[in-house]
RODO-2510 file (C-alpha; in nm, 4 decimals, decimal comma):
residues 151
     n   res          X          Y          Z
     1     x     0,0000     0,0000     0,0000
     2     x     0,3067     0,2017    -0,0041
     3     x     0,2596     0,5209    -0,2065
     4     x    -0,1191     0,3834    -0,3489
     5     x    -0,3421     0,6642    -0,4727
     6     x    -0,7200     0,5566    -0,4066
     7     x    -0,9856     0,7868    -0,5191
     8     x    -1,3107     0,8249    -0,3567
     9     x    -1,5898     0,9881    -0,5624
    10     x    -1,8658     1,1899    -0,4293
    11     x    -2,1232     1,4703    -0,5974
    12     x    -1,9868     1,7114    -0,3354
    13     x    -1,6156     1,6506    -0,3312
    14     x    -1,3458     1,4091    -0,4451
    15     x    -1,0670     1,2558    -0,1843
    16     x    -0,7331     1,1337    -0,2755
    17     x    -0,5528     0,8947    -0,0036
    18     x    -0,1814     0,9387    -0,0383
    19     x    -0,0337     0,6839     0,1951
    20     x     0,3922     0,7904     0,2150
    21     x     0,4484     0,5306     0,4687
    22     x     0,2852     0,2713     0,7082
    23     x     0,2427     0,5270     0,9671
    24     x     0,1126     0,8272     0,8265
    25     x    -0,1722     0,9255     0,5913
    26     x    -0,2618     1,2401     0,4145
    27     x    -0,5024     1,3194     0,2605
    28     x    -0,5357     1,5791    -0,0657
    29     x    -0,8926     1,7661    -0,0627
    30     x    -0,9999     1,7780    -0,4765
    31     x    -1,2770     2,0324    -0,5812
    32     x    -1,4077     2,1194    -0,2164
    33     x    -1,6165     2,4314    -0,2061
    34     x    -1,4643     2,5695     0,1039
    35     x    -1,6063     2,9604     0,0384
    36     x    -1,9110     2,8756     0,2295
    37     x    -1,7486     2,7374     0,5187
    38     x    -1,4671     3,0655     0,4996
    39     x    -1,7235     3,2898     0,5042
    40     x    -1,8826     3,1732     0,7803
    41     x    -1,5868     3,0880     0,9781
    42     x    -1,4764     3,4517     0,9236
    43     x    -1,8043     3,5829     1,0566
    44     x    -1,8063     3,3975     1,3581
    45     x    -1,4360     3,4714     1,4384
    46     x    -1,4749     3,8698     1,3815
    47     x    -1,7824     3,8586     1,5529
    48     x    -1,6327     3,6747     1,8357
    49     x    -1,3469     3,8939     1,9027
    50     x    -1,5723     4,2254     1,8610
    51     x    -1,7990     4,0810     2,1130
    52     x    -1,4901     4,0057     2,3541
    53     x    -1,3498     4,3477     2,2643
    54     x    -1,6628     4,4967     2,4178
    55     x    -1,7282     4,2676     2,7490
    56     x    -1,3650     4,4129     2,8379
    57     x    -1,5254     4,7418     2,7353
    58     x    -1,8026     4,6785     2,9567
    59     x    -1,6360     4,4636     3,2144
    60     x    -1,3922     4,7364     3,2985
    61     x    -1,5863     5,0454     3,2696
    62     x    -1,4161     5,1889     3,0477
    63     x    -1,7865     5,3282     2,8349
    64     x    -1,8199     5,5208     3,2043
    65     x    -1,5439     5,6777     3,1821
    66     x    -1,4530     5,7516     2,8276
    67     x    -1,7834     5,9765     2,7511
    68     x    -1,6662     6,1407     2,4135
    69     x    -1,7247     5,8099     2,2114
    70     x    -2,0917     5,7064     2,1660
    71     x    -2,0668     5,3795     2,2451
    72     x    -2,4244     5,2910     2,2734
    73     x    -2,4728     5,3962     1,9100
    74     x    -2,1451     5,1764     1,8450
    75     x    -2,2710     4,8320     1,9684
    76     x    -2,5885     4,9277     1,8486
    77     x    -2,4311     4,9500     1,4486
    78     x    -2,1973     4,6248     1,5399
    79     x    -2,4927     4,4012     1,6559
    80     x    -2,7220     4,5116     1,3664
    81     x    -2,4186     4,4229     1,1227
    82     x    -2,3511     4,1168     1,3116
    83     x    -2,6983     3,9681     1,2408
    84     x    -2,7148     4,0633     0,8730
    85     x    -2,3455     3,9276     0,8341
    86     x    -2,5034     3,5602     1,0271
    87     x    -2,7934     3,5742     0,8189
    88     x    -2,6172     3,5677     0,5082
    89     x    -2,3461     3,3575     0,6384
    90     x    -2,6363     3,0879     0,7819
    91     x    -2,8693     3,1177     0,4954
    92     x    -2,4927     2,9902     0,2914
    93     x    -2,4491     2,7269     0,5144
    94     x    -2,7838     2,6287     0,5236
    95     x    -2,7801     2,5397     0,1163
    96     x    -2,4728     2,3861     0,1616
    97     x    -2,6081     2,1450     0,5121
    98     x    -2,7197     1,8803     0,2814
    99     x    -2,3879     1,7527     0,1734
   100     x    -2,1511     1,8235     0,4835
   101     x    -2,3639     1,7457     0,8496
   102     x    -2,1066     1,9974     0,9540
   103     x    -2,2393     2,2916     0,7684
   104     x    -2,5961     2,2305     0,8693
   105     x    -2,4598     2,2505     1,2527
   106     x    -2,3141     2,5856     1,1568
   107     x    -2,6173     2,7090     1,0042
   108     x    -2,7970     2,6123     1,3313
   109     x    -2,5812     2,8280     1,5620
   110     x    -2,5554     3,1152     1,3307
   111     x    -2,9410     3,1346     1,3001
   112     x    -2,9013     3,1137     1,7289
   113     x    -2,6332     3,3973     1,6986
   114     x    -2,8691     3,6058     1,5018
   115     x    -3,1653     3,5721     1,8042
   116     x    -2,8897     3,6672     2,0163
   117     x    -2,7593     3,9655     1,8361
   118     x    -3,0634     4,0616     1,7304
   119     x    -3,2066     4,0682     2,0879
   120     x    -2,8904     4,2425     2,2140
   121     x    -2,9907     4,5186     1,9279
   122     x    -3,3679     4,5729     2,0335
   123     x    -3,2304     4,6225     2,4075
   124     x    -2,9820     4,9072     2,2688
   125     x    -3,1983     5,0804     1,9902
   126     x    -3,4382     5,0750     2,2945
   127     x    -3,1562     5,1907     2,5200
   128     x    -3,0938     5,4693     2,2639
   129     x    -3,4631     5,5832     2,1884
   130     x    -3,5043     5,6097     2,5602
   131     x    -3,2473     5,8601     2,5611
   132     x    -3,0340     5,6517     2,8776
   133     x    -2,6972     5,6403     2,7188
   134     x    -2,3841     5,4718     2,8914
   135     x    -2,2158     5,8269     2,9786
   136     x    -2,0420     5,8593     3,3211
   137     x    -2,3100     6,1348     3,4369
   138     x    -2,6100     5,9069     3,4335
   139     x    -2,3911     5,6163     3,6396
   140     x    -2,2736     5,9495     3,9053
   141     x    -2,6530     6,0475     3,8753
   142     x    -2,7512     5,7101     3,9831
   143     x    -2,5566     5,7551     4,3002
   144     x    -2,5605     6,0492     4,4010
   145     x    -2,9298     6,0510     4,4363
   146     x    -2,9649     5,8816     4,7084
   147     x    -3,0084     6,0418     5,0444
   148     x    -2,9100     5,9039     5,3270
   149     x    -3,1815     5,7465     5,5840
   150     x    -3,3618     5,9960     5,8462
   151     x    -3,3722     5,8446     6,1631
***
């Protein structure tokens, strides 16, 4: 079986086993649409690090204290991005779900990442209608109005 080429047809992709040597295999990937699964994989990765970027944003305070950015009007434009970008990129791997199992998984999650996003948007283009942006007055408001207890 040493150096043996076998060749494994299917209507969605063709494999050829290259076998160098007893113990190792490889395997050569022949007309594989792989735009459908790099477009999806690059929406999911950007929108996963954007969404990281702003829990730190969040987690640390830093939309308190920075007040000259608008950053409700910022997360507001990424979410409504992110769930036209998961749309597209779910619809694609939706089409492409009944040949690969893996692709129809991935069109699952990114139709649950678009209920998510698009959820997170409502709550901020409510946030922002309302008028109750994140500026450090409102969270100094918020405290300061308390008085203390008359006994």
């Amino acid at each position: 079986m040493l150096g043996q080429i076998q060749t494994v047809s299917d209507p969605t992709l063709s494999v050829g086993l290259v076998d160098c040597s007893p113990n190792t295999c490889y395997r050569v990937l022949i007309g594989v649409d792989f735009s459908a699964a790099s477009f999806f994989e690059f929406v999911a990765v950007v929108g996963f690090i954007w969404t990281l970027v702003f829990f730190f944003l969040y987690f640390l305070k830093i939309v308190y204290v920075v007040t000259r950015v608008p950053w409700l009007i910022i997360d507001l434009i990424l979410c409504a991005v992110w769930v036209v970008l998961y749309v597209i990129a779910s619809i694609v791997a939706a089409t492409k779900g009944g040949y690969h199992s893996s692709m129809a998984a991935a069109a699952f999650f990114g139709f649950c990442c678009v209920v998510v996003f698009g959820i997170n948007a409502f709550f901020l283009f409510r946030d922002y209608r309302s008028g109750s942006g994140m500026t450090s007055t409102n969270v100094q408001s918020a405290h300061t109005d308390t008085k203390p207890p008359a006994y």
